[in-house]
ZAMARGU-4260 file (C-alpha; in steps of 0.2 Angstrom, whole numbers, plus 5000, padded with zeros to 4 digits):
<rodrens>
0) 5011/5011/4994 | 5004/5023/5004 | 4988/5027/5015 | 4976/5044/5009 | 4959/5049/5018
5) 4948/5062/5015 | 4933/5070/5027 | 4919/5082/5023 | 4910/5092/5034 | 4915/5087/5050
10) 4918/5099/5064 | 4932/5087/5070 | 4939/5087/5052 | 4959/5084/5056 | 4956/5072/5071
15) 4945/5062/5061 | 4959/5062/5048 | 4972/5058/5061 | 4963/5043/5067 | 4958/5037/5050
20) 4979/5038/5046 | 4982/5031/5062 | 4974/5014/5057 | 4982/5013/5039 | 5000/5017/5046
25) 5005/5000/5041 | 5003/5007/5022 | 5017/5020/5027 | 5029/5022/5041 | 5039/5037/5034
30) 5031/5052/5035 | 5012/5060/5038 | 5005/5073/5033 | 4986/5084/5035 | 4979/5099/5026
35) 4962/5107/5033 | 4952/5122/5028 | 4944/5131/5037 | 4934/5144/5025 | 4948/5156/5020
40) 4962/5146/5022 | 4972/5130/5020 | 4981/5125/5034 | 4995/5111/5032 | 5005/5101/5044
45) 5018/5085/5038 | 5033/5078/5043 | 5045/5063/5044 | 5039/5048/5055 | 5027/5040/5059
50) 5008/5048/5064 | 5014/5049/5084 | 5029/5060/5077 | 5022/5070/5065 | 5008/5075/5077
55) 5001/5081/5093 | 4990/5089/5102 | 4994/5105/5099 | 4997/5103/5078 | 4981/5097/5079
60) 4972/5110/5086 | 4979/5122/5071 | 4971/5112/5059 | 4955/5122/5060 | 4941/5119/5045
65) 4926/5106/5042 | 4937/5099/5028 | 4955/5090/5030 | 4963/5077/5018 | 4977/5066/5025
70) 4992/5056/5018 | 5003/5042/5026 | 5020/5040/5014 | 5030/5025/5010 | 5041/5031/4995
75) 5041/5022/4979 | 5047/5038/4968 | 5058/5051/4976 | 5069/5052/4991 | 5062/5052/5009
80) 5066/5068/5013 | 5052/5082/5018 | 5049/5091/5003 | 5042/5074/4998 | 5030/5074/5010
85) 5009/5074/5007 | 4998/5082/5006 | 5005/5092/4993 | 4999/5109/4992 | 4997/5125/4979
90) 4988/5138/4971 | 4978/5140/4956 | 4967/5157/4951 | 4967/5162/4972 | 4960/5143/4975
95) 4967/5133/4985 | 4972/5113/4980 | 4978/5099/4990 | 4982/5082/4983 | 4984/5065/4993
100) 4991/5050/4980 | 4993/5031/4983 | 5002/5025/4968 | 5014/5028/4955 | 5010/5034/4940
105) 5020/5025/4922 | 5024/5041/4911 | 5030/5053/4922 | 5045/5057/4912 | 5035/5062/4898
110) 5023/5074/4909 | 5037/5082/4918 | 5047/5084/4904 | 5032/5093/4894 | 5028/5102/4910
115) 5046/5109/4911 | 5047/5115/4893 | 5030/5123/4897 | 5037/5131/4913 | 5032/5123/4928
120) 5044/5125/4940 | 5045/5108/4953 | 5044/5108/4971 | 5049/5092/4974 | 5053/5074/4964
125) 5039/5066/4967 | 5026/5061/4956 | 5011/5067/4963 | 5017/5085/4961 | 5013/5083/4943
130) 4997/5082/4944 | 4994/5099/4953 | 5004/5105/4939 | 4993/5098/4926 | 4978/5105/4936
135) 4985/5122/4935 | 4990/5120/4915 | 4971/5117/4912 | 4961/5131/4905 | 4943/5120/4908
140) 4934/5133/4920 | 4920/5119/4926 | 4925/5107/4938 | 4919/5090/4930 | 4930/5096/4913
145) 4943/5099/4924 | 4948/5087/4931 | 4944/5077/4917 | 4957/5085/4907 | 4971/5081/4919
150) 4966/5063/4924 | 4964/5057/4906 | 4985/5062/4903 | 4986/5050/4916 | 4994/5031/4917
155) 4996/5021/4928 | 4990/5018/4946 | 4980/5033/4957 | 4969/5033/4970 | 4967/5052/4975
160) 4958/5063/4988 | 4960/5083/4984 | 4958/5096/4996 | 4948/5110/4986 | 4946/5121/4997
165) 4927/5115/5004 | 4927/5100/4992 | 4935/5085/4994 | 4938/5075/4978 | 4943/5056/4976
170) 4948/5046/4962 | 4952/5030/4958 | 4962/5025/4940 | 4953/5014/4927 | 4963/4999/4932
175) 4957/4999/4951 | 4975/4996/4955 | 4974/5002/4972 | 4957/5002/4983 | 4948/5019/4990
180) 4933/5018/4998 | 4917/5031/5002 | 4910/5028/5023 | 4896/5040/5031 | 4896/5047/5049
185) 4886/5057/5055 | 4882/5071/5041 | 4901/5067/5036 | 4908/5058/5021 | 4923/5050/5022
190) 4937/5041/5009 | 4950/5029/5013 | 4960/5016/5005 | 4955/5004/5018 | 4939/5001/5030
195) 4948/4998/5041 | 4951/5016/5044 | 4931/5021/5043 | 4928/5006/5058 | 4941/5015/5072
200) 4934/5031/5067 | 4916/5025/5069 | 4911/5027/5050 | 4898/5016/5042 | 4906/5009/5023
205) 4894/5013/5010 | 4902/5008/4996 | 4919/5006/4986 | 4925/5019/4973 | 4925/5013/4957
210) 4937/5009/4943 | 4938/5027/4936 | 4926/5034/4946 | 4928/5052/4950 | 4919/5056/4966
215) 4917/5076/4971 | 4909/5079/4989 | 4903/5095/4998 | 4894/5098/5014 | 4881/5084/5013
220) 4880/5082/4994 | 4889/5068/4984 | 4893/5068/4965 | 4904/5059/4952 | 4907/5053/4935
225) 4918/5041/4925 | 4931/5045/4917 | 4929/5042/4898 | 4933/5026/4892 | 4934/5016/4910
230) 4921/5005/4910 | 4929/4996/4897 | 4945/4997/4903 | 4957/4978/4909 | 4953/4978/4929
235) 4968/4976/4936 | 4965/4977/4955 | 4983/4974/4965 | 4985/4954/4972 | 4998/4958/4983
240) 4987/4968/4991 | 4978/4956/4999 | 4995/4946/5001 | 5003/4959/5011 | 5001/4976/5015
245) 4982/4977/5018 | 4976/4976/5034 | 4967/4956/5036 | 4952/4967/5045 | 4949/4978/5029
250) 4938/4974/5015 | 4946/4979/4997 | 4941/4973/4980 | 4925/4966/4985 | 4934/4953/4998
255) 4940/4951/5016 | 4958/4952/5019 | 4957/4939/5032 | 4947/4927/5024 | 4959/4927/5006
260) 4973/4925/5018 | 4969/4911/5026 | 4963/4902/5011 | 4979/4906/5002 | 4986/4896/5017
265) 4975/4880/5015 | 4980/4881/4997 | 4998/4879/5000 | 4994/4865/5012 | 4986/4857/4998
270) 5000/4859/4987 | 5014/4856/4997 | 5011/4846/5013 | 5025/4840/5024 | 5025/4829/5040
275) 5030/4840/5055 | 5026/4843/5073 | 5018/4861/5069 | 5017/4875/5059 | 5019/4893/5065
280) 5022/4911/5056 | 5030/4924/5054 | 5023/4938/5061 | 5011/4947/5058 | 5005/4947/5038
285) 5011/4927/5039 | 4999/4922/5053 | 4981/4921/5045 | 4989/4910/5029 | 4996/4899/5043
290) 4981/4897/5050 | 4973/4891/5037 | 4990/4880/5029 | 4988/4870/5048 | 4969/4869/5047
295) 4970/4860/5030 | 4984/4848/5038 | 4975/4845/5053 | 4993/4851/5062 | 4994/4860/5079
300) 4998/4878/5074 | 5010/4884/5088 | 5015/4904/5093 | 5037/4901/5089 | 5041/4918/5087
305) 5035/4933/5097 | 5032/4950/5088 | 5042/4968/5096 | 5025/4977/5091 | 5035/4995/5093
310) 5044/4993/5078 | 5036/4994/5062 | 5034/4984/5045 | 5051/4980/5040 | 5048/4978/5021
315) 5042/4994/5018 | 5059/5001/5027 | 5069/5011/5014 | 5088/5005/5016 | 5096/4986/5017
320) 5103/4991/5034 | 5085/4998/5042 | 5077/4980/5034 | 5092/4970/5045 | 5091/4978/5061
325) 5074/4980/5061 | 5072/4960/5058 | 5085/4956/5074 | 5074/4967/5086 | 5056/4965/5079
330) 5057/4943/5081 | 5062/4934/5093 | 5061/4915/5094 | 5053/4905/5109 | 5068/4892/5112
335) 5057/4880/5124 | 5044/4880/5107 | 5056/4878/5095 | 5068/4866/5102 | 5072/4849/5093
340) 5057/4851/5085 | 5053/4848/5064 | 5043/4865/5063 | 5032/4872/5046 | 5036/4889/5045
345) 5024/4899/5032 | 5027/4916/5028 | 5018/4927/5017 | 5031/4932/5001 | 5050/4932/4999
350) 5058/4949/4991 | 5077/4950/4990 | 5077/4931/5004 | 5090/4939/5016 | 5077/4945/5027
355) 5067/4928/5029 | 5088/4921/5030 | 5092/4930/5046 | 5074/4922/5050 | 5081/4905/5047
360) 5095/4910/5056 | 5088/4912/5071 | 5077/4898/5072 | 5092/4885/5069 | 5101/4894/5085
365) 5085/4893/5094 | 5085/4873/5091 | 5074/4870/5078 | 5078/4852/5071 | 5070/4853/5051
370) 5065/4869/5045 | 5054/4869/5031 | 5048/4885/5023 | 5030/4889/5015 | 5027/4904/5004
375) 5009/4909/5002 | 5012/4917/4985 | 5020/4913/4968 | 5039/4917/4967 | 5041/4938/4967
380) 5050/4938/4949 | 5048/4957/4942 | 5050/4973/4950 | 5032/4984/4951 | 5029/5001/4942
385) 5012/5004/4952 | 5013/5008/4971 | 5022/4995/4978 | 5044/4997/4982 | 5050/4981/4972
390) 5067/4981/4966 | 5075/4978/4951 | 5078/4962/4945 | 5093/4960/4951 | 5090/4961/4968
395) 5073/4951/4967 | 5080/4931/4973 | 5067/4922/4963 | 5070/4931/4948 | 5089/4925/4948
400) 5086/4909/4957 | 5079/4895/4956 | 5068/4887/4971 | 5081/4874/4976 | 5094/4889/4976
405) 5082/4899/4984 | 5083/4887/4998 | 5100/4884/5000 | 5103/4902/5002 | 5091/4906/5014
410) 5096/4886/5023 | 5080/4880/5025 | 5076/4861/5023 | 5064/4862/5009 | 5056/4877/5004
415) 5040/4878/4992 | 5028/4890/4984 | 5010/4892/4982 | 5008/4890/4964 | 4999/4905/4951
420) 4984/4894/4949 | 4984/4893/4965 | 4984/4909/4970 | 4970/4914/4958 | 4960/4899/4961
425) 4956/4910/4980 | 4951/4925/4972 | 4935/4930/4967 | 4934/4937/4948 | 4952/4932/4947
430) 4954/4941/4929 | 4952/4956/4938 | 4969/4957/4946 | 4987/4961/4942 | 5000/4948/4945
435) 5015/4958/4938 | 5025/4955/4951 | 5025/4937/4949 | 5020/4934/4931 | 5031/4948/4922
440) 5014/4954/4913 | 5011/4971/4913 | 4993/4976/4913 | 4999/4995/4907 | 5015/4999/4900
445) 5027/5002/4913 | 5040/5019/4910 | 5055/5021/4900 | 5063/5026/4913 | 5064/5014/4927
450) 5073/5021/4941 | 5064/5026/4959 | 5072/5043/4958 | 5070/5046/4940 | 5064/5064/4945
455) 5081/5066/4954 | 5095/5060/4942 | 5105/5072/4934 | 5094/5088/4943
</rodrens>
């Protein structure tokens, strides 16, 4: 999962890219990166960290041009190390091309392993290098056929903004696996994953980019096309999305992140009520399912836990050590709340259950007398091959577990899950989603080759 933008013809091009990374840094804490041009050349700054590191001032102001395209990284293939690092940049025929990609695409050992026999020689081991390869194997001179070209060898989920030189180019797979969306300001165009992006930077949304819609955009002009075939392709727009990593003020997928949320919440509470003093969550993505789970029970919704916000997200954190510490200094339990009390606690998903068991943890040393734990999603049994860090089986808990076990381990009272019916009873065109994760099917086929670092083993 990560966070791409895009901005045309603005005379603030890289600060109007910074900002618009700035708000979707929750879709990547690793690295940031921004490419510009300025009318001759490409200028590129990236590094580890998060925007506040990667930048200032000063890297800024060397971002010259009217044209930038920006990435934020959280790693699902390749190391975090910064050759991996977006935008990815290179040079085809004297032109320029910068690429941005949230997503993962399913048969990269096939295209790299053609690309290699054919000559490419790889910077890094990640997939969105390929694509700029495949760009540079294409022998269609005019643009619309070019790109077509690459983008039908394709699988999986993309959602792209290029940098070509003046141009700035956005696409969104067939599936609608992850969002991008077009706003306006000013005499500028702007794409982003999320809205919430286009509303700190002042930008009016104008519309989402659709399913297989290629969108090419210079100066003030806007043009796109489909890609052959999408329209009737199977949606398959990402649930957990709207589960987790969105942002609840963004609108994705035609629906408000805090308004599914929060119905998700009054959902469970439907399904799996329990007599208690209060309900409370954990912070932050748990709060507006919370809200809605104490709603539906009439229960008082109380504040037990208090949020470091200086650290960042700790799923998306890339070791088991990072996850653990980060959990011990990013929570910390209000006692006097707590104390002696049977408390509701609802968070939003369970991965691998030994974060949300430290969690336990230190709600049983705070005093908390019955501890009853409410997931506002199905059980997260299958690993995900399109944009999101999910483990293998083996390290999934409900997919070796069952719920009862699932409980024990973690020491809750009782714990419960909101059921797949459930879950899609909230969404609106509810066949239009993928459920993978939880449901084991597969809306494209997922690679041969499984492995995160697949483009790393045995180079």
């Amino acid at each position: 999962m990560c966070g791409i933008i895009g901005v045309s013809n603005h005379k603030e091009a890289a600060e109007i890219a910074f900002l618009g990374l700035y708000a979707l840094q929750h879709r990547g804490e690793e690295a940031a990166g921004i490419a510009t041009y300025d009318g001759r050349n490409v200028h590129i700054i990236k590094n580890l960290g998060l925007l506040e590191d990667a930048f200032d001032g000063r890297s800024l102001r060397e971002l010259k041009g009217r044209t930038a395209i920006g990435h934020c990284r959280y790693s699902t293939t390749g190391s975090n190390n910064i050759k991996n690092v977006q935008p990815f940049l290179a040079t085809h025929k004297t032109k320029a091309i910068a690429i941005a990609h949230n997503g993962n695409l399913t048969n990269v050992d096939v295209l790299y392993k053609n690309l290699e026999e054919e000559g490419a020689i790889f910077q890094t081991t990640m997939d969105s290098e390929i694509i700029v390869h495949l760009l540079a194997h294409s022998r269609n001179e005019n643009i619309k056929q070019w790109f077509t070209d690459v983008l039908m060898q394709l699988q999986g989920a993309f959602s792209l903004v290029f940098l070509v030189e003046d141009m700035i180019v956005g696409v969104r797979d067939p599936q609608g696996f992850r969002p991008l969306c077009l706003g306006e300001r000013d005499d500028s165009y702007i794409l982003a994953s999320e809205t919430c992006a286009l509303d700190l930077i002042g930008a009016k949304f104008v519309r989402e980019i659709q399913p297989g819609e290629v969108v090419f955009i210079k100066d003030k002009t806007i043009e796109s096309f489909f890609l052959p075939g999408s329209e009737q392709a199977r949606r398959a727009h990402c649930i957990f999305e709207f589960i987790y990593f969105a942002r609840p003020d963004s609108e994705i997928f035609n629906g408000n992140v805090y308004s599914v949320r929060k119905a998700l919440g009054a959902q469970l509470a439907r399904e799996h009520p329990v007599d208690a003093d209060f309900v409370m969550a954990i912070p932050d993505s748990g709060n507006y399912a919370a809200l809605g789970y104490a709603k539906q029970l009439g229960l008082p919704l109380e504040v037990g836990i208090i949020r470091n916000h200086y650290i960042g997200r700790t799923f998306i954190q890339p070791t088991q050590f990072l996850r653990d510490f980060r959990v011990r200094v990013k929570l910390n339990p209000i006692r006097s709340v707590l104390k002696d009390k049977r408390i509701i606690v609802v968070e939003d998903s369970i991965v691998r259950g030994t974060t949300a068991r430290s969690r336990v943890q230190e709600l049983r040393n705070a005093g908390a007398k019955e501890i009853h734990l409410r997931i506002s999603c199905p059980p997260i049994k299958s690993p995900c091959f399109y944009g999101i860090d999910f483990p293998s089986k083996r390290e999934l808990i409900a997919a070796n577990k069952t719920i009862p076990e699932i409980a024990k381990f973690i020491q809750v009272d009782s714990l419960q899950y909101l059921s797949m019916e459930g879950m899609l009873s909230v969404m609106k065109n509810s066949q239009d989603f993928c459920h993978a994760c939880f449901s084991g099917k597969y809306p494209v086929a997922v690679p041969r080759i499984k492995s995160k670092y697949l483009l790393e083993e045995g180079r």
